[in-house]
C-alpha positions, 0 to 999 in steps of 0.5 A: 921064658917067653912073653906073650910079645914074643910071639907074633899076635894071631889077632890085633893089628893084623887082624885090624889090618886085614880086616881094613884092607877087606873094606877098602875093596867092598867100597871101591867102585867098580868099573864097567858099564855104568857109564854106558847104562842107567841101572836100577838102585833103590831110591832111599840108596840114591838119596843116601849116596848124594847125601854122603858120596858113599857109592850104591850098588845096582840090582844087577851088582854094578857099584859106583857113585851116582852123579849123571842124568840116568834119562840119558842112558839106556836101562841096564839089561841086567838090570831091567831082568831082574827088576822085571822078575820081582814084579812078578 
């Protein structure tokens, strides 16, 4: 006769597991050319990140953790598209 220990649990801390290795890689910040462009993030996202270090992600969905002067870099083309064709 088997317990329900027995046998390996479909959920519980697997599931936990998976499920904390999946948002582990949704935070990580991503490489690329955030260090070569200024991109564009909303402000409310901007004030957050310097409040908590948690990183934002750009309209163009580059994600890292703000901390330089963006009035140094040239605008993120992506970026500039996207945000222009919102105005519209």
């Amino acid at each position: 006769m088997s317990t329900p220990l027995d046998q390996p649990d479909p959920g519980g801390v697997a599931t936990l597991d998976r499920e904390l290795e999946e948002l582990i890689r949704e935070e990580s910040v991503e490489p690329g050319d955030h260090e070569r462009f200024s991109h564009y993030v909303k402000k409310d996202k901007i004030l957050e990140s310097a409040l908590t270090g948690k990183p934002v992600r750009a309209l163009c969905g580059k994600k890292w953790t703000p901390g330089r002067d963006p009035e140094k870099f040239p605008v993120c083309p992506t970026c500039k598209e996207i945000y222009e064709s919102l105005q519209t």
